[in-house]
N, C-alpha and C positions, 0 to 999 in steps of 0.2 A: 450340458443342460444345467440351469442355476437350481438353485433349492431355497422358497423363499424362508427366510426367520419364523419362528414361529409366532403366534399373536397371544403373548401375556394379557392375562388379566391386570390389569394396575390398583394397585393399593398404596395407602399412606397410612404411616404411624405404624407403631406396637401392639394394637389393641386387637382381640382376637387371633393372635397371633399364628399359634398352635391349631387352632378352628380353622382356618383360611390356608395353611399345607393340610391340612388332614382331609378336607376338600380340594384341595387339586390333585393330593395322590388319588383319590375315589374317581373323581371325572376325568383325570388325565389332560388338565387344562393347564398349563404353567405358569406361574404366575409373575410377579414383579412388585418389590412393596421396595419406598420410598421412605425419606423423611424419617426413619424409624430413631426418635429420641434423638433429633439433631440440635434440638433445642436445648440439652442436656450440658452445662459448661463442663460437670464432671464427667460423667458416666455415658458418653452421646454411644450411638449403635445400638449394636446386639447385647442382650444380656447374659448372662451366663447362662440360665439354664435356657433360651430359646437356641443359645448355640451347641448347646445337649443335644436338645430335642432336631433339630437338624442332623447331629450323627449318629440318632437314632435312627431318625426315617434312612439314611443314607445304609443303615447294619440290617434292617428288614424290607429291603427294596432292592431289584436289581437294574439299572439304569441311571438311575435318578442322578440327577446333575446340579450343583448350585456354585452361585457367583458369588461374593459378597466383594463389597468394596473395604479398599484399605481401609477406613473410618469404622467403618460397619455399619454405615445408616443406611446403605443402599443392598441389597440382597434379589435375584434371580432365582427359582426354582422351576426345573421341569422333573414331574415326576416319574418314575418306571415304574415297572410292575413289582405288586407286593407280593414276595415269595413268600416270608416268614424265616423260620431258622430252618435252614438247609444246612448241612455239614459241608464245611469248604468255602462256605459264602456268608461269613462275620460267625457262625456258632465256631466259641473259642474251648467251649468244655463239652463235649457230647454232641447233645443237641440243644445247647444253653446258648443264648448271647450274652454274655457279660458286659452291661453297659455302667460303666461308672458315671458317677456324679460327682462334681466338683466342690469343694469346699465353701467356697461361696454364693452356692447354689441357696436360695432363698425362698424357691416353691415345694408343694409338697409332692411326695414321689406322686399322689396321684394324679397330677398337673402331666404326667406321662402314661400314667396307666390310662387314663381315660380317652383320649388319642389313638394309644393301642388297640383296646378293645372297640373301636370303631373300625378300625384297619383289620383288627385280625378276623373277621367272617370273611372279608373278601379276598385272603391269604391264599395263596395255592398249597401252605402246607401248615403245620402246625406253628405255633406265637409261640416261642418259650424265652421268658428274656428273664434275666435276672438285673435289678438293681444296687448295686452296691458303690463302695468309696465313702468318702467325709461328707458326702453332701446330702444323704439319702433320709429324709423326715419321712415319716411314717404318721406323722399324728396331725391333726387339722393344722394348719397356720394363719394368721391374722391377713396373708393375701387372702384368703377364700375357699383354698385347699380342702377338700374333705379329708376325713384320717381314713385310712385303709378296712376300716373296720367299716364305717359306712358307707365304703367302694365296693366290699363283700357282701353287705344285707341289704342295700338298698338299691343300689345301680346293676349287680350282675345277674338277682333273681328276672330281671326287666328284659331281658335277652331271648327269655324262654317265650316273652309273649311275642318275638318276629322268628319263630319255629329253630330258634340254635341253642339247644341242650343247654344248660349248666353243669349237668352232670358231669362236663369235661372241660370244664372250664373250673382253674383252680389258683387263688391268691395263695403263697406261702411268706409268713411275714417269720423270718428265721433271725430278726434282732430287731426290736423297735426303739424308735429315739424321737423326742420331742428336737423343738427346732432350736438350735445352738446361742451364742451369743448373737445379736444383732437378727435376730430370727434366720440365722443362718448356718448349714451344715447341720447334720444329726448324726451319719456314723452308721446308718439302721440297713437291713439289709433285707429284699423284699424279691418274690421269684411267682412271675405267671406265665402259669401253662394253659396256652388257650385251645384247644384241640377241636373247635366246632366250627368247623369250615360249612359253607354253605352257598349254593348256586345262587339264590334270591331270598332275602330273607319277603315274611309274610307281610299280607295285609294288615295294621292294627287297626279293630276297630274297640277303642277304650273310651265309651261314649256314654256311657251306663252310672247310676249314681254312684256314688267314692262309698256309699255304705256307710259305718260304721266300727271304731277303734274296737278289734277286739283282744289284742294283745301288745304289751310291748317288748320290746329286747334290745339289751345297751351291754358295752363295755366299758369298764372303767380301767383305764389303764395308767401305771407310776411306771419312770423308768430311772433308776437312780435316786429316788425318793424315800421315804417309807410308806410301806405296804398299807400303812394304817389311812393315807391318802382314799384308795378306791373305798373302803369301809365309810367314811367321812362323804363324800361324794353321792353314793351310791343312798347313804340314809337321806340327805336331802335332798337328792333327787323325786326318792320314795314319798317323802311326806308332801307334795304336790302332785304327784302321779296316782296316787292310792285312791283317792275321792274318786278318781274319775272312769280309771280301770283296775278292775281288782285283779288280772293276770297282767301282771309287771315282773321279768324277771331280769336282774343286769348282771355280768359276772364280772370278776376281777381279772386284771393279767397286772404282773409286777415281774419286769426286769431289770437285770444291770444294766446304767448307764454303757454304753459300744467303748472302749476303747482305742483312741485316733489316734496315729503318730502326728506331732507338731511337727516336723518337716525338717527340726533342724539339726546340726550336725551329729549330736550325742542319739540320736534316736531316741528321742524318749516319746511318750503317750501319755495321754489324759483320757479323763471321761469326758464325753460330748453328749450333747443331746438330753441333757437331764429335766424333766416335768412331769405333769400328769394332765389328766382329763378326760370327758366324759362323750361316747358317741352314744346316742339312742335311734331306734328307728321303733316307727311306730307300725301295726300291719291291719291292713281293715278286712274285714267281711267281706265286700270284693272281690274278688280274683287282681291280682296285677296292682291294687292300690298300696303303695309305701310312701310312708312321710319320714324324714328322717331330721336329726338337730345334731352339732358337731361343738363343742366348748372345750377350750385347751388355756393351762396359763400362761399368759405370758413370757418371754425368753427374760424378761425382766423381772417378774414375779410380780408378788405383793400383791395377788390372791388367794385368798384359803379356799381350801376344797369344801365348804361348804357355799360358798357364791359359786363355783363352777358347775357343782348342780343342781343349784334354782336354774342358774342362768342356763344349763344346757336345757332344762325342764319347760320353762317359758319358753326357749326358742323352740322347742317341738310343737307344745301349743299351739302357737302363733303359724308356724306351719302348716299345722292340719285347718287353722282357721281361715286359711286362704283358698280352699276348698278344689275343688279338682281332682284329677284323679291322678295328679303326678306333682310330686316334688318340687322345687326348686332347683336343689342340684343333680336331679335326673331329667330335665324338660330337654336338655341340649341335646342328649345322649339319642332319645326318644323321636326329637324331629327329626337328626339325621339320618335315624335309620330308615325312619318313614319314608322321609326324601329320598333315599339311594333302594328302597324295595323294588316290588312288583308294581305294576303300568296301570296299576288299581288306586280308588280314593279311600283312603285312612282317614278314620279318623279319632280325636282326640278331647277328653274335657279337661279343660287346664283351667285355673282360679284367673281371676282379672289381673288381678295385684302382680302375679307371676308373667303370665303374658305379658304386660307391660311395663315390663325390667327393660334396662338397656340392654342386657343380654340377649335377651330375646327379640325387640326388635334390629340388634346389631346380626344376629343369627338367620333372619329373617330376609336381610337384607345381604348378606353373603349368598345363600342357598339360592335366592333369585341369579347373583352376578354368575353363579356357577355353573347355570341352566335350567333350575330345577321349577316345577311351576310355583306361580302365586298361592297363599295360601287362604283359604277362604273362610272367614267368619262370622259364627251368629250366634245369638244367646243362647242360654238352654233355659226353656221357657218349664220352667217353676221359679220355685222362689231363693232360691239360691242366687248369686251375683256370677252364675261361673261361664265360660267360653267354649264353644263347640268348634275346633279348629278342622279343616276338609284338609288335607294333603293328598296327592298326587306323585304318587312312585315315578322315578324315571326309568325304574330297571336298570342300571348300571352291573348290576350283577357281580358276581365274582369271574374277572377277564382269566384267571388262573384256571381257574376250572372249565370253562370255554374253551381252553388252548388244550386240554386234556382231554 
């Protein structure tokens, strides 16, 4: 008896990269992507950190299979099931995975964290991965990266609104680092214990007015700098924040730059990862409504920490002024989970401007090729500009828990 091949989804290019397996581990579809950066005369393939994130899923999955071609522009994956950290099966300390990052790793850790935590509610046991090595940023970077700090206030409070606790859900950031030379490598060292397993996550319905800013809260963080950095930051941040909400409170954190072994023969080390900069989130009257803004210096410099916190301040702004009742860099987090719920319609108010990122219609357009339904929209009829999005759960559920 023959066994036929199984039928890939097909993709071309780089783009959503990470989005596009973190959907085929969920649905169990395997995929196939093409052309990835073939056009590249230097750098053609995989990059470094997508071939990370690859022996990631491979250390928190049991089955999962991928091909790549010698070049590396061609890659296969079929996904297994997500256990999480099981002792025996990739946890290398306890119940830890230790996943390093490579040096010239150039995204920021939460370009992995974010991925995970879509993966780990449908885990058969608990997430516990630790991030370490030369390559581990910790602070926003110039790809898009949010810094960790607004992966903590802004993206994981949002988990409670699809019924999975944060109570047990926990960021440890145990060394931070800005992004090295050439925005690349930090040195920093980052550990999530995700513990909120869940059969199906809920219905959202987040349809209701975004309300009203009634507090903010930011980090200013120097890592190898001086301290007198977040003070500087933090006061101009203030002097455009204060007009408008008079509860603003932002704190400092100041570390030593990680010290990295250079690699070569005498063993010797440097500091890596040395900067500063400013996360803010803002949190409204609403239930469930977070705005948030991320501003870092440059790996090149030659900005003062007082442009880093106009400029992180304006960017909040500008955020809450796109209206809706979700983020920018929480909207992806949000549809997916909508998509992978319960067999119920969701639903969502999200700003124009946001909806119509390529993000989101690149996201939009994946979740269809994956199964999931269309998604349905209308205005929200007052005088706002904002978007009432329908989503349609597929129930994909947690298959771990099913088999238990």
């Amino acid at each position: 008896m023959s066994t036929s091949a199984p039928e890939y989804l097909r993709f071309t290019g780089h783009r959503a990269f990470a989005q596009r397996l973190v959907l085929s581990t969920l649905t169990g579809r395997p995929v196939h992507i093409s052309k990835i950066r073939s056009s590249s005369p230097t750098n053609p393939g995989l990059a470094p950190h997508e071939v990370s994130f690859l022996r990631l899923l491979e250390a928190i999955t049991n089955g999962s299979s991928m091909q790549i071609s010698y070049t590396g522009t061609t890659m296969t994956y079929h996904p297994g099931l997500i256990t999480g950290t099981i002792p025996g099966q990739g946890a290398t300390e306890g119940d830890v995975i230790e996943h390093l990052l490579p040096h010239n790793c150039a995204r920021g850790v939460t370009y992995f964290l974010l991925p995970l935590c879509l993966l780990a509610p449908f885990s058969k046991s608990h997430m516990n991965v630790r991030f370490s090595g030369s390559g581990v940023i910790t602070s926003s970077t110039e790809t898009g990266d949010p810094s960790v700090d607004t992966f903590r206030s802004a993206i994981l409070p949002l988990f409670a609104l699809f019924g999975i606790p944060p109570a047990r859900i926990e960021i440890r950031v145990l060394q931070r680092s800005c992004a090295g030379p050439q925005g690349k490598g930090g040195g920093g060292v980052v550990e999530l214990r995700f513990a909120s397993q869940v059969r199906l996550p809920k219905t959202l319905h987040l349809n209701r007015s975004p309300g009203r800013i009634k507090r903010i809260r930011g980090v200013a963080y120097s890592t190898g700098v001086s301290a007198s950095n977040n003070a500087r930051m933090i006061h101009s941040a203030r002097e455009i924040l204060n007009p408008f909400v008079s509860d603003v409170h932002i704190a400092a954190q100041y570390d030593q730059a990680p010290l990295v072994a250079t690699g070569d023969k005498t063993g010797s080390k440097r500091r890596l990862g040395i900067g500063y900069g400013l996360s803010l989130v803002a949190e409204s009257s609403a239930l469930g409504v977070i705005y948030s803004a991320d501003v870092v210096v440059p790996p090149s410099g030659g900005e003062v920490p007082e442009d880093i916190g106009k400029r992180c301040a304006y960017q909040l702004l500008e955020t809450i002024s796109k209206g809706g009742c979700v983020s920018p860099v929480a909207a992806n987090t949000i549809l997916v989970l909508m998509a992978m719920g319960s067999e119920d319609v969701g639903r969502l108010r999200i700003g124009r401007e946001v909806l119509g990122s390529e993000e989101m219609v690149g996201l939009a357009r994946d979740l269809r090729t994956f199964g999931a339904s269309t998604w349905g929209l209308r205005d929200v009829e007052d005088e706002t500009d904002d978007i009432l999005i329908s989503v349609k759960g597929t129930g994909v559920g947690n298959v771990g828990r099913k088999m238990a």
